[in-house]
C-alpha positions as CSV (number, residue, x, y, z in Angstrom):
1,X,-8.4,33.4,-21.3
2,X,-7.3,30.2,-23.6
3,X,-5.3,27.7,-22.6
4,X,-2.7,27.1,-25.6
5,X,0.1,24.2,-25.7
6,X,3.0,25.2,-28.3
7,X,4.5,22.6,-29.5
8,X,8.3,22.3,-30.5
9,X,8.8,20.1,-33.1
10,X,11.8,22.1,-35.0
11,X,14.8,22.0,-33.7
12,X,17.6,24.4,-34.3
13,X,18.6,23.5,-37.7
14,X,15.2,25.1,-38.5
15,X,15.8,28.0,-36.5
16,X,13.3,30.4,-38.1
17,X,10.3,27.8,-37.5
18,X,11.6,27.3,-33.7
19,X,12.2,31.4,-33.2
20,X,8.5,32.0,-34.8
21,X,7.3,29.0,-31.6
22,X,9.4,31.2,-29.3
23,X,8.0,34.5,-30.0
24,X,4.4,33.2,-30.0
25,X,4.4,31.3,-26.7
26,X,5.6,34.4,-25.4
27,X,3.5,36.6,-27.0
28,X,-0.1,34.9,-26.3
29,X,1.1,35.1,-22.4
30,X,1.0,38.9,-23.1
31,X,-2.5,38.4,-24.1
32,X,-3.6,36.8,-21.3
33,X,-3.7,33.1,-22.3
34,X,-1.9,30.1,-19.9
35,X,0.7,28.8,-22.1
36,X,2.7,25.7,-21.5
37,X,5.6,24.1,-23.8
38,X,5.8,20.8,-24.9
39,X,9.0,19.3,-26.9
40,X,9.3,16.6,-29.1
41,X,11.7,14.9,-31.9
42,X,14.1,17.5,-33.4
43,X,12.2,20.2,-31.2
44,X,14.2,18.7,-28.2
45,X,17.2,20.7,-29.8
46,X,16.3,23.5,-28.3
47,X,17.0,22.3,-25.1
48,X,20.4,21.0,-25.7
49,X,23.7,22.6,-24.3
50,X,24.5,25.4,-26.3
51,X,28.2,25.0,-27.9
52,X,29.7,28.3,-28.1
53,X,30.3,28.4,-32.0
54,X,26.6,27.6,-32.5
55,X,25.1,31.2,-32.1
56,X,21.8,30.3,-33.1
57,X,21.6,27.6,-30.4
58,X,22.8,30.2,-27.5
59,X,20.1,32.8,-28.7
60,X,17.2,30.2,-28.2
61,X,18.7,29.1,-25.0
62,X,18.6,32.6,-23.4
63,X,14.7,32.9,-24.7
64,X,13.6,29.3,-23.1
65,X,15.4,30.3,-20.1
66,X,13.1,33.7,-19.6
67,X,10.4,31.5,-19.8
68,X,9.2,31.8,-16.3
69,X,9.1,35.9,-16.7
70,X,6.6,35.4,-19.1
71,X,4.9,32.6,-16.8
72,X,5.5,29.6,-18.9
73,X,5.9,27.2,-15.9
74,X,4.5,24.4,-17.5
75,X,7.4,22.8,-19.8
76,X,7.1,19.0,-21.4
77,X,9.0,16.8,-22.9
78,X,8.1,13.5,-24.5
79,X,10.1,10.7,-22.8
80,X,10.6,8.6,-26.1
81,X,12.1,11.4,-27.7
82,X,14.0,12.4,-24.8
83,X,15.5,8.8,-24.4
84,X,16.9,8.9,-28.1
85,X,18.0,12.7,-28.0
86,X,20.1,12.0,-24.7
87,X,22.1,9.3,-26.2
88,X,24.2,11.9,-27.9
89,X,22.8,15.6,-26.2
90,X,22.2,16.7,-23.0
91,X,19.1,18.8,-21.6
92,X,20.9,22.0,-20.0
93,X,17.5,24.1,-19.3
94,X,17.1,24.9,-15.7
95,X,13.3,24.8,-16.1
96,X,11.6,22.2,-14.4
97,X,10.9,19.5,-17.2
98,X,8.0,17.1,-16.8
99,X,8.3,13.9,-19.2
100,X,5.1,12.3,-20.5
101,X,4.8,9.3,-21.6
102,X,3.9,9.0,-25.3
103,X,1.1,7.1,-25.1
104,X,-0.4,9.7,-23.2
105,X,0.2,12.5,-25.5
106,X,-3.0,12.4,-27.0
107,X,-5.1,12.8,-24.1
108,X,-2.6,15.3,-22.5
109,X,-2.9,17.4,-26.0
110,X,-6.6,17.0,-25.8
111,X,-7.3,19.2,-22.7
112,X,-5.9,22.3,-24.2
113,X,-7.9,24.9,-26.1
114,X,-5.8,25.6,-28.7
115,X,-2.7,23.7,-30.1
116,X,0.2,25.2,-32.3
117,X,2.6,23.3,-33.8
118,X,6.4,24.7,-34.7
């Protein structure tokens, strides 16, 4: 069993990239492997509050939000880029977020088998 880290980096204007992340992460728990969720820069889109005319932004809502049926407990978020994306967005996600810090991201990235980008 791996231990993969996904990692968000598209946001909802590249919605194809950020549905390809979502389907994997979910995918490679079918398999087997621990997968955790880690979103930075434009990637933090994902996690905004959905506006209703934005149906793109609702359908990757509902799929983060079934994360924990697919046991994806572990969900991070990069506090730099979360300090600049709350100035204008808010996080609605029920998940439990941990922020790290993004000096650390290097080592954090470090202890995971396998690490794919979106």
């Amino acid at each position: 069993m791996a231990n993969i880290l996904v990692v968000f980096e598209s946001g909802v204007e590249n919605y194809q990239q950020a549905l390809d992340g979502l389907d994997f992460i979910m995918a490679s728990t079918g398999y087997g492997h621990q997968a955790s969720a880690l979103f930075l820069g434009a990637g933090l889109s994902l996690l905004a509050t959905p506006k209703p005319e934005n149906s793109s932004k609702q359908a990757t809502a509902k799929i983060i939000k079934s994360f924990p049926f697919y046991d994806i407990d572990d969900v991070f978020v990069c506090s730099d880029s979360l300090a600049v994306f709350n100035n204008s967005n808010t996080v609605y996600t029920d998940l439990d977020i941990t922020e790290l810090d993004s000096a650390l991201i290097s080592d954090f990235i470090a202890r995971y088998d396998h690490v794919v980008r979106f």
